[in-house]
LUMKOL-527114 format. One record per residue: x, y, z of N, C-alpha, C in turn. Coordinates in nm, 2 decimals, m for minus. Atoms other than C-alpha are relative to their C-alpha. Example, Ala and Ser with C-alpha at 12.3 -4.5 7.8 and 13.67 -1.06 7.14 Angstrom:
BEGIN
<<0.09 m0.12 0.00> <1.23 m0.45 0.78> <0.09 0.12 0.00>>,
<<m0.09 m0.11 0.00> <1.37 m0.11 0.71> <m0.08 0.11 0.08>>,
END
This chain:
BEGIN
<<0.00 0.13 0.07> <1.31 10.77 5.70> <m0.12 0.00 m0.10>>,
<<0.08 0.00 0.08> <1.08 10.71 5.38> <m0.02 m0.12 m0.01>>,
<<0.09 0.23 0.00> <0.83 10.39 5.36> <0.03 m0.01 m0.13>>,
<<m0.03 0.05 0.15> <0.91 10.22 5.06> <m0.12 m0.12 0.01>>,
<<0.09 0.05 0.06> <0.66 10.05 4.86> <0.00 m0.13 m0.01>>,
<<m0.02 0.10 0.01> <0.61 9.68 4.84> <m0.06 m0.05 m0.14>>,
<<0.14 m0.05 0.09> <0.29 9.76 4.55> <0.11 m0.05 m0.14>>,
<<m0.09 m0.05 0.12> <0.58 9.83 4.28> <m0.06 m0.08 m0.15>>,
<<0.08 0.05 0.17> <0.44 9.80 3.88> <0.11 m0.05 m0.08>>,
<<m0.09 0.06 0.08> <0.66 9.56 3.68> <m0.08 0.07 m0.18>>,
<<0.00 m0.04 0.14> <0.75 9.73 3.34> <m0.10 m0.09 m0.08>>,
<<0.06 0.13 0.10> <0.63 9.38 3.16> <m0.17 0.03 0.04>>,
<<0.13 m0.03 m0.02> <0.27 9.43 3.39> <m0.06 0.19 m0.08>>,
<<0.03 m0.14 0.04> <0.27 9.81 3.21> <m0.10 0.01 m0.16>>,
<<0.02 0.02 0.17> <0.23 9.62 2.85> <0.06 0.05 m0.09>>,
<<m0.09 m0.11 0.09> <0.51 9.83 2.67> <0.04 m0.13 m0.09>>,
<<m0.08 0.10 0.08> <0.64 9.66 2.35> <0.13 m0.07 0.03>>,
<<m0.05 0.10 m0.04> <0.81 9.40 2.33> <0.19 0.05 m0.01>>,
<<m0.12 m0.07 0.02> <1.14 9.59 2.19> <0.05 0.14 0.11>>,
<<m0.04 m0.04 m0.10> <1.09 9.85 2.46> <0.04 m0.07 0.16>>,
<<m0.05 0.07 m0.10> <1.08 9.61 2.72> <0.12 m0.05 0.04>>,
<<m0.20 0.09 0.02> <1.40 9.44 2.62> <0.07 0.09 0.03>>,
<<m0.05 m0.11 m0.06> <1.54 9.74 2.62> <0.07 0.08 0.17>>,
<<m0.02 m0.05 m0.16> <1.46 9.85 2.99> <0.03 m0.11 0.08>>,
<<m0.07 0.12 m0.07> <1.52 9.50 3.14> <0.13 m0.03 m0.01>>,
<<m0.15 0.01 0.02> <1.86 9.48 2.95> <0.09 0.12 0.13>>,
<<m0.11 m0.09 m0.11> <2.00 9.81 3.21> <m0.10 m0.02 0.08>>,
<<0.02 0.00 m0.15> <1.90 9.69 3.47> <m0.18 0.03 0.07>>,
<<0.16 m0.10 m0.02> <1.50 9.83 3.50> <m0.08 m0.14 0.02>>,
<<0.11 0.10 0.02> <1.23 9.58 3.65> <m0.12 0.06 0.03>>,
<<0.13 m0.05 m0.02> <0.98 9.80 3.83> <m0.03 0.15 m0.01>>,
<<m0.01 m0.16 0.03> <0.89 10.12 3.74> <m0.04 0.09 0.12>>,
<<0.03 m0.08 m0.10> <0.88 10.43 3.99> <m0.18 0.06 m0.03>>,
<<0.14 m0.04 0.05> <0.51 10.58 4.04> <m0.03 0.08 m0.07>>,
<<0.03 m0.06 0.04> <0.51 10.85 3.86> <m0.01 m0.05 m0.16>>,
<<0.02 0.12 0.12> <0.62 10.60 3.57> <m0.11 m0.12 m0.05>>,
<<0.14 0.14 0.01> <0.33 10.33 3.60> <m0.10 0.12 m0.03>>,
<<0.10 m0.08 0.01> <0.10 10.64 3.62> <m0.01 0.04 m0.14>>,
<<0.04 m0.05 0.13> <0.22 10.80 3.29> <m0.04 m0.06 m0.11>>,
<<m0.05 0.12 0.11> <0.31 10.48 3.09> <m0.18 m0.06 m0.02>>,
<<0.19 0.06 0.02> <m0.10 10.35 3.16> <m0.06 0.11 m0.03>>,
<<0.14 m0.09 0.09> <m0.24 10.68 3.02> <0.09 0.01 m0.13>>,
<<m0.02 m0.01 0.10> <m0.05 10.68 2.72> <0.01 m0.15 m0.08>>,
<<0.03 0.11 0.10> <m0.08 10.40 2.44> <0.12 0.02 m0.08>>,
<<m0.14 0.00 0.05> <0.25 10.31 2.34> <m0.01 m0.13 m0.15>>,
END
C-alpha cells in the first residue's frame, strides 16, 4: 500500500500564468504531483 499525501501544491499556489492555469484546471488538474511543484518553483514561467 502507498501513503498518499494530504501536503498536495495547488497549481494556482505554484503562481503559473494566468492562461496556463486555465488551461490545467480546464482538464481536470488541481494539484500538482511532486515532482511537478518541485520543477514548476525552480523555473520562472
Amino acid at each position: 500500500m502507498t501513503e498518499q499525501k494530504n501536503d498536495a501544491v495547488t497549481f494556482d499556489a505554484l503562481g503559473l500564468p494566468e492562461n496556463l492555469l486555465s488551461a490545467v484546471t480546464a482538464i481536470g488538474f488541481s494539484a500538482a504531483t511532486d515532482i511537478q511543484a518541485q520543477t514548476l518553483s525552480l523555473i520562472h514561467i
